[in-house]
C-alpha positions as CSV (number, residue, x, y, z in Angstrom):
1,X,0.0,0.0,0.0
2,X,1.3,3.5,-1.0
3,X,0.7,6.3,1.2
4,X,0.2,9.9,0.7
5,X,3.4,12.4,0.9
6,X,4.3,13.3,4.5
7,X,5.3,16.5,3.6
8,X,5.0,19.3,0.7
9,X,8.2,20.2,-1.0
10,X,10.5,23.0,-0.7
11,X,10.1,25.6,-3.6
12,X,13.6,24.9,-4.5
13,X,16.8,23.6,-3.9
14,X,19.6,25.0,-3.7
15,X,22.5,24.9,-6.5
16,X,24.9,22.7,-4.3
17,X,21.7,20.2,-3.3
18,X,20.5,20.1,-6.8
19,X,23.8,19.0,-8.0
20,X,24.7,16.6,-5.0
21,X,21.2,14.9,-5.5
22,X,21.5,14.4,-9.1
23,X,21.0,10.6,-8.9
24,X,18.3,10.8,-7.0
25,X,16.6,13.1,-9.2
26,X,17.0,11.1,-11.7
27,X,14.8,8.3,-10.2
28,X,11.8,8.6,-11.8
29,X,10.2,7.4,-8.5
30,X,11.5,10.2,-6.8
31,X,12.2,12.9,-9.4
32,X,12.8,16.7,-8.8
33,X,9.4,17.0,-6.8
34,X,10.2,14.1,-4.3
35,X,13.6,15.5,-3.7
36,X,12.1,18.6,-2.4
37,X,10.0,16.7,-0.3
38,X,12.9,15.5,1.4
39,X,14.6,18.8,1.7
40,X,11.4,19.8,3.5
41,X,11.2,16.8,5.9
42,X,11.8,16.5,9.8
43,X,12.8,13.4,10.7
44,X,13.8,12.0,14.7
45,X,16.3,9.4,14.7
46,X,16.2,7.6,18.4
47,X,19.6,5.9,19.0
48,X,23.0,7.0,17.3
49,X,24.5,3.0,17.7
50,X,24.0,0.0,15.3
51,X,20.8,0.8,13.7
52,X,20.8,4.8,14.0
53,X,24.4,5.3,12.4
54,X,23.7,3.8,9.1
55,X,20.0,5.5,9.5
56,X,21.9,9.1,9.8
57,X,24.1,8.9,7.3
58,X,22.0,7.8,4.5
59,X,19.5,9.9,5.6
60,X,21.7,12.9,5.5
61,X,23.4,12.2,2.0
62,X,19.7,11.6,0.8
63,X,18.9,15.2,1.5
64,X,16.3,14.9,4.3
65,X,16.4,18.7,5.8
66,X,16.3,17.9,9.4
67,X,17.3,15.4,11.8
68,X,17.2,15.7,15.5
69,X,19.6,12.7,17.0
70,X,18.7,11.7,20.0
71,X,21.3,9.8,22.0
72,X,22.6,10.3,25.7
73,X,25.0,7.9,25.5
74,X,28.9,8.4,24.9
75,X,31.1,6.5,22.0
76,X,32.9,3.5,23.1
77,X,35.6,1.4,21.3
78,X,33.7,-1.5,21.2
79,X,30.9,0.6,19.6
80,X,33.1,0.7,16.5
81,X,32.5,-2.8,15.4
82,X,29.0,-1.6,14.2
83,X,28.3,2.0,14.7
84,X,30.1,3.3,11.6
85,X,29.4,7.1,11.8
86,X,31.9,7.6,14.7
87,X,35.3,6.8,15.1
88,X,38.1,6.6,17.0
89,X,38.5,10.5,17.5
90,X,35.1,10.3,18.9
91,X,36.0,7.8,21.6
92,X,34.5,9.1,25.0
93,X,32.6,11.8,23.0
94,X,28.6,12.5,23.1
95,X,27.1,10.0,20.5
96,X,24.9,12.1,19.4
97,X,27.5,15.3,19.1
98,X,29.6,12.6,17.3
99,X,26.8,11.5,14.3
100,X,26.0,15.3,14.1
101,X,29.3,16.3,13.1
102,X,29.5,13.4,10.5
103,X,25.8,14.2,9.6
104,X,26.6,18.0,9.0
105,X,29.6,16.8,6.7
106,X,27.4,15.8,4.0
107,X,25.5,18.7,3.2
108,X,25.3,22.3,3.8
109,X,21.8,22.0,3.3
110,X,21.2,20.1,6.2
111,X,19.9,21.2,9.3
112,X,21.2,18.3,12.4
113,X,20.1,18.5,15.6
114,X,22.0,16.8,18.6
115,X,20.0,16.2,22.1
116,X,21.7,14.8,24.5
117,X,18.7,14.3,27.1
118,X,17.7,11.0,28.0
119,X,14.4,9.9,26.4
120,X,11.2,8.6,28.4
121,X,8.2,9.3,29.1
122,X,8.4,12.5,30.6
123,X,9.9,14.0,27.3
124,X,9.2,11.7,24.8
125,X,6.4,13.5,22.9
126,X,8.3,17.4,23.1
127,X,11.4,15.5,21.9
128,X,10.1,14.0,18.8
129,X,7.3,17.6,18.4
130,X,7.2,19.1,15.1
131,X,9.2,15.7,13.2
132,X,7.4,14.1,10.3
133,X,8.2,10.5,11.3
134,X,10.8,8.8,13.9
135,X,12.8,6.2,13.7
136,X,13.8,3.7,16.7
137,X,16.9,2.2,16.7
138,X,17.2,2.0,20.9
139,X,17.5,-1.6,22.1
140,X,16.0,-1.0,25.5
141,X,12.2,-2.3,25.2
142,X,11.3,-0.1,27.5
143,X,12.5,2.8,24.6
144,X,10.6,1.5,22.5
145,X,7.2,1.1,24.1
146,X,7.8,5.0,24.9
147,X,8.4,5.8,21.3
148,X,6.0,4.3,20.1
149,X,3.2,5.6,22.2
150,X,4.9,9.2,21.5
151,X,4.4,8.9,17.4
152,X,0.9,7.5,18.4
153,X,-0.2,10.5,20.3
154,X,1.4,12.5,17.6
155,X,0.2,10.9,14.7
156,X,3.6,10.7,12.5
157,X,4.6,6.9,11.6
158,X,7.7,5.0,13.2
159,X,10.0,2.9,11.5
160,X,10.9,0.1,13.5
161,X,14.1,-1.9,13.4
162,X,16.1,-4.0,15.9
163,X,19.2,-6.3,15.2
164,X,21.0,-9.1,17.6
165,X,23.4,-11.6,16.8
166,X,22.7,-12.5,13.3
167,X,19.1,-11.5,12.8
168,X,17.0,-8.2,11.7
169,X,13.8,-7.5,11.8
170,X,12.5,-3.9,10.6
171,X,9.0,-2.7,9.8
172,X,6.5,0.3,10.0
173,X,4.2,1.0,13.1
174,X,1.5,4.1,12.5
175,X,-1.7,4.5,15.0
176,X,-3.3,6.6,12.4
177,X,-2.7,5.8,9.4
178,X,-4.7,7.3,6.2
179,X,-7.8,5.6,5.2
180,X,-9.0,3.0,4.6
181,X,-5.5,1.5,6.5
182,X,-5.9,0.1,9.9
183,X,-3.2,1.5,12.7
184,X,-0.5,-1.0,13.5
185,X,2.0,-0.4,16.4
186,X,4.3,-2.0,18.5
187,X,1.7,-3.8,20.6
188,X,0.8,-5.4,17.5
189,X,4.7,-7.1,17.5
190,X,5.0,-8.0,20.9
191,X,2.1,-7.7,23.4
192,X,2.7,-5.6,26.4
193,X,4.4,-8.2,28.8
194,X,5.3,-10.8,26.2
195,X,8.6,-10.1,24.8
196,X,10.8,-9.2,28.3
197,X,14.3,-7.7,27.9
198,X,16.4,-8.9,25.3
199,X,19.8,-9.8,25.7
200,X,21.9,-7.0,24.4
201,X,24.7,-6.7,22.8
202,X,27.4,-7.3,25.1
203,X,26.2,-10.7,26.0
204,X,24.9,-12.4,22.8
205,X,27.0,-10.0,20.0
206,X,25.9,-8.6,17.2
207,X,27.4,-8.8,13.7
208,X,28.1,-5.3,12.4
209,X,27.3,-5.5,8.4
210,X,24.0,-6.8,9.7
211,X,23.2,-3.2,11.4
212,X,24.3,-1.5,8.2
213,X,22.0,-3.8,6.3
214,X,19.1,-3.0,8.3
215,X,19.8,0.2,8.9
216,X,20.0,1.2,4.9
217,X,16.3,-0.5,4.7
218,X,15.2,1.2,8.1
219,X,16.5,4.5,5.9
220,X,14.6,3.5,2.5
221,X,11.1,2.9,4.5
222,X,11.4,6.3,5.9
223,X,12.5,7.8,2.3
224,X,9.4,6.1,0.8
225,X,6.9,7.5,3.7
226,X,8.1,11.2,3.0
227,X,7.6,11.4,-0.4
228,X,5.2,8.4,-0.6
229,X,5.7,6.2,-3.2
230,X,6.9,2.6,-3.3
231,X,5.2,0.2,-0.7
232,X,6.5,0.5,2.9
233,X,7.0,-2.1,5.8
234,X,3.1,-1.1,7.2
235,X,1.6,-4.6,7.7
236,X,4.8,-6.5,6.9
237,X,7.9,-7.3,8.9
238,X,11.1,-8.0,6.9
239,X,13.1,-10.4,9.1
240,X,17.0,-10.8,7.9
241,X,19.1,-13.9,9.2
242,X,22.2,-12.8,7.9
243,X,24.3,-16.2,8.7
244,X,21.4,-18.0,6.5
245,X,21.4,-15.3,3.5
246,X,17.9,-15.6,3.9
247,X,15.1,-12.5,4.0
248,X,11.5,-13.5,4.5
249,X,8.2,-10.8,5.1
250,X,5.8,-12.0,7.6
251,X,2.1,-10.2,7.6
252,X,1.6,-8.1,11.1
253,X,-2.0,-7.4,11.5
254,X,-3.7,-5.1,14.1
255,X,-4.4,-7.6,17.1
256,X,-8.1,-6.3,17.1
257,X,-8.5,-7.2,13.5
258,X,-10.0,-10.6,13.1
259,X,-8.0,-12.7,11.1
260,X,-8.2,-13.9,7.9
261,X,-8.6,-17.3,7.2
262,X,-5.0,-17.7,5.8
263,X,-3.8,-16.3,9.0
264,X,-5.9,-17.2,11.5
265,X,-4.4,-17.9,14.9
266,X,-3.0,-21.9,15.6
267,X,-4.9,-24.1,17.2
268,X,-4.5,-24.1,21.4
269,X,-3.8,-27.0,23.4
270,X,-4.6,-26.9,27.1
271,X,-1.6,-28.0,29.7
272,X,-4.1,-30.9,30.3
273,X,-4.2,-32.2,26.6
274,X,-0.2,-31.2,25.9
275,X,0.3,-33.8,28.8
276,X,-2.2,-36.4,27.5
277,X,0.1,-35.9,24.0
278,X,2.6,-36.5,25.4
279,X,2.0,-39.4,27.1
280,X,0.0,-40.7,24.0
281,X,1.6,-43.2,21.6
282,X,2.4,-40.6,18.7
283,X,3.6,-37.3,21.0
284,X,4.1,-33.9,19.2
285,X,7.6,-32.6,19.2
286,X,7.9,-29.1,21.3
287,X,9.5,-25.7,20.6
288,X,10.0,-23.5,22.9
289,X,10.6,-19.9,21.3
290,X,11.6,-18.3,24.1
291,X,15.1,-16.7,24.5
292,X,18.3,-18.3,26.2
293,X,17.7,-16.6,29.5
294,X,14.4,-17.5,30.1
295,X,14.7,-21.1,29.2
296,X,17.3,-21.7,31.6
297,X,14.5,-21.5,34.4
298,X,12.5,-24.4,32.8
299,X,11.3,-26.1,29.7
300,X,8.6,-28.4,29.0
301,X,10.0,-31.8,29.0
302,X,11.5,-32.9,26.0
303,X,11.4,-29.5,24.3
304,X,13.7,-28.1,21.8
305,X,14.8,-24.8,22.4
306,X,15.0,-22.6,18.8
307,X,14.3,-18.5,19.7
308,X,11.5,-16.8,18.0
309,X,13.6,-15.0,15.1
310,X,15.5,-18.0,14.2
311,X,11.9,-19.6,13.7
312,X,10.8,-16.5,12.1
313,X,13.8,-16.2,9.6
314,X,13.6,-19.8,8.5
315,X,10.8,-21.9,9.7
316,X,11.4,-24.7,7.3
317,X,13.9,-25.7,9.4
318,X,11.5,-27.6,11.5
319,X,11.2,-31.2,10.4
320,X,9.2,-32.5,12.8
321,X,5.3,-32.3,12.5
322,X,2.5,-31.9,14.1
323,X,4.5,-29.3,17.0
324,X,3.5,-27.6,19.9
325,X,4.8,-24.1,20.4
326,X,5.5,-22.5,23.5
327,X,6.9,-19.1,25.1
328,X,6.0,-17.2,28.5
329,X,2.2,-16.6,27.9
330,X,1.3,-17.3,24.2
331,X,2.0,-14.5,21.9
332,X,5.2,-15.7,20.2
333,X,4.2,-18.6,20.1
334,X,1.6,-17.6,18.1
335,X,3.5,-15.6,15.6
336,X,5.7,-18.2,15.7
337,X,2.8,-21.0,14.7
338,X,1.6,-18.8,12.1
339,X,5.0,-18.5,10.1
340,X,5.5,-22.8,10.6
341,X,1.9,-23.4,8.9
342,X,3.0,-20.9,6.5
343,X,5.6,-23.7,5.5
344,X,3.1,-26.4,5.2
345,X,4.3,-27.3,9.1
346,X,0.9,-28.5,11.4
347,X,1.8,-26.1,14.5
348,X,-0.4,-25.3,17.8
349,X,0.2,-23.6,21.1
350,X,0.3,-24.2,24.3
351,X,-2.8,-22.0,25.8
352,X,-1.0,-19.6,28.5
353,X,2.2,-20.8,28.0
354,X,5.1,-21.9,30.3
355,X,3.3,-19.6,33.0
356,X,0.1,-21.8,32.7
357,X,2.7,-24.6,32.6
358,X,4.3,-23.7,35.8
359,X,1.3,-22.9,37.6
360,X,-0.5,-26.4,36.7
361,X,3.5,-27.5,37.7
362,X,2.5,-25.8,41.3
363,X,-1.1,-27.0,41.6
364,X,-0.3,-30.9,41.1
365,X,3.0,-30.7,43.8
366,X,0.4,-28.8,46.3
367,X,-1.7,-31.5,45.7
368,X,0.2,-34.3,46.3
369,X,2.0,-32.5,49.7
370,X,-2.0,-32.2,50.9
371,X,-3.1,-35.5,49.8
């Protein structure tokens, strides 16, 4: 689907910018109009790290006429792995002073903001005031849920993009979206409660090409919603798995949308009838999407441990069939059902996940101590 333009175009460019954007004029998709849409645009990019660096810099050689950076973090060397838009001058400096000096260095046209403030709730919405569209590239969950309520109460679309280890996923959240579109947010993704903290960086790595890779699509998507053509990430989630050379779309629906029939939810199974299963004579095999530190408190027994975007990137890797998917309550499970009987793989879920697993866990020990 093909939005309308986010913003009207400049009356003109000036010499320098219409000669440094040549190529980009000469895209018929973008043309001379569409390049003074972007000269007239206001974008917010949240994080100057993985995601945001390659998000800055191709935003800034594109011609978008403002970003405000928001960072309050400080370079590191270990930073330089990934975040390509500082280096090692900018050791120990302001991220977001850094990737505004680099920013600045493209064009004269440019106008680069740097804040330094901390964003949450108390300042999300003045912080991101007066920008046609954000873009997250924070990998704190907590960031994100704030952003994302921020462009909701605002009305301007976020694009969404988070990297770690060897998978990306990036897409488009927008509350309000133009008719006849219905808004998608994070929400949507991963249900208040469902996803936890991620491990970050430090602790499960990251390879760096993979932020560039996402970050230059994060960077399209928002070059497409300012001048609106092409078809952006709204309703679709590209997931990379960059060790696989694989790239795969998965639809993302409003979760108050009914389904469709060829994406209606997978079938539930009780904690009651996964045990019967699994004491039956033909037992269904179990994956359990969750991440490495919350498995390491319990599994189902006999379960086989694959995280969601590794199921998400390539979900033909499961051989085994029919399989019961599980995570803390249900929703990646879910998403992650949805994608295996998208590869012809018969998947359910366990109703209420490992928490309604534990709790049954609780009730038949109590149980047999009273009995």
């Amino acid at each position: 689907m093909t939005f309308p333009p986010l913003v009207a175009p400049v009356d003109a460019l000036t010499p320098d910018e219409f000669s440094r954007t040549a190529r980009h004029r000469a895209l018929p998709q973008i043309g001379d109009a569409g390049q003074r849409r972007l000269a007239a645009a206001r974008v917010a990019v949240i994080g100057a790290g993985g995601l945001g660096s390659p998000v800055i810099l191709a935003l800034a050689a594109a011609g978008v006429g403002m970003l405000r950076i928001i960072d309050d973090d400080h370079v590191e060397l270990s930073n330089l792995q990934r975040q390509v838009i500082h280096d090692l001058t900018t050791v120990g400096a302001s991220k977001a002073a850094s990737a505004t000096d680099r920013a600045g260095a493209l064009s004269t046209a440019i106008e680069v903001e740097a804040v330094t403030e901390r964003l949450g709730a108390h300042n999300a919405e003045r912080l991101l005031d007066g920008c046609d569209l954000a873009i997250d590239g924070s990998d704190s969950f907590a960031t994100r849920d704030v952003v994302d309520a921020a462009c909701a109460d605002l009305g301007i679309p976020l694009v969404w993009g988070s990297v770690l280890a060897g998978f990306a996923q990036v897409t488009v959240f927008w509350a309000s979206p133009p008719a006849p579109a219905s808004g998608i947010r994070l929400a949507d993704l991963f249900p208040p409660g469902s996803a936890g903290e991620p491990p970050n960086c430090a602790t499960a790595g990251v390879l760096g090409p993979l932020c560039l890779q996402a970050g230059a699509l994060m960077a399209s998507e928002a070059v497409k919603l300012l001048i609106g053509v092409g078809e952006p990430l709204f309703g679709r989630i590209c997931v990379i798995d960059a060790f696989g050379a694989r790239q795969r779309e998965l639809p993302l629906r409003p979760s108050a949308v009914p389904p469709t029939d060829a994406s209606a939810p997978a079938g539930r199974l009780s904690v009651g009838e996964l045990r019967a299963s699994l004491n039956g004579h033909a037992p269904p095999a179990v994956l359990d999407v969750r991440e490495a530190d919350e498995v390491a408190t319990g599994m189902v027994p006999g379960a086989r441990h694959v995280p969601l975007a590794r199921v998400l990137a390539d979900p033909t890797a499961q051989t085994e069939s029919p399989v019961v998917v599980v995570c803390e309550r249900g929703p990646r499970a879910e998403r992650a059902a949805d994608a295996l009987r998208s590869a012809g793989i018969e998947a359910s879920v366990l109703d209420g996940g490992m928490a309604a697993w534990r709790a049954a866990t609780r009730h038949d020990a109590t149980t047999v101590a009273g009995g």
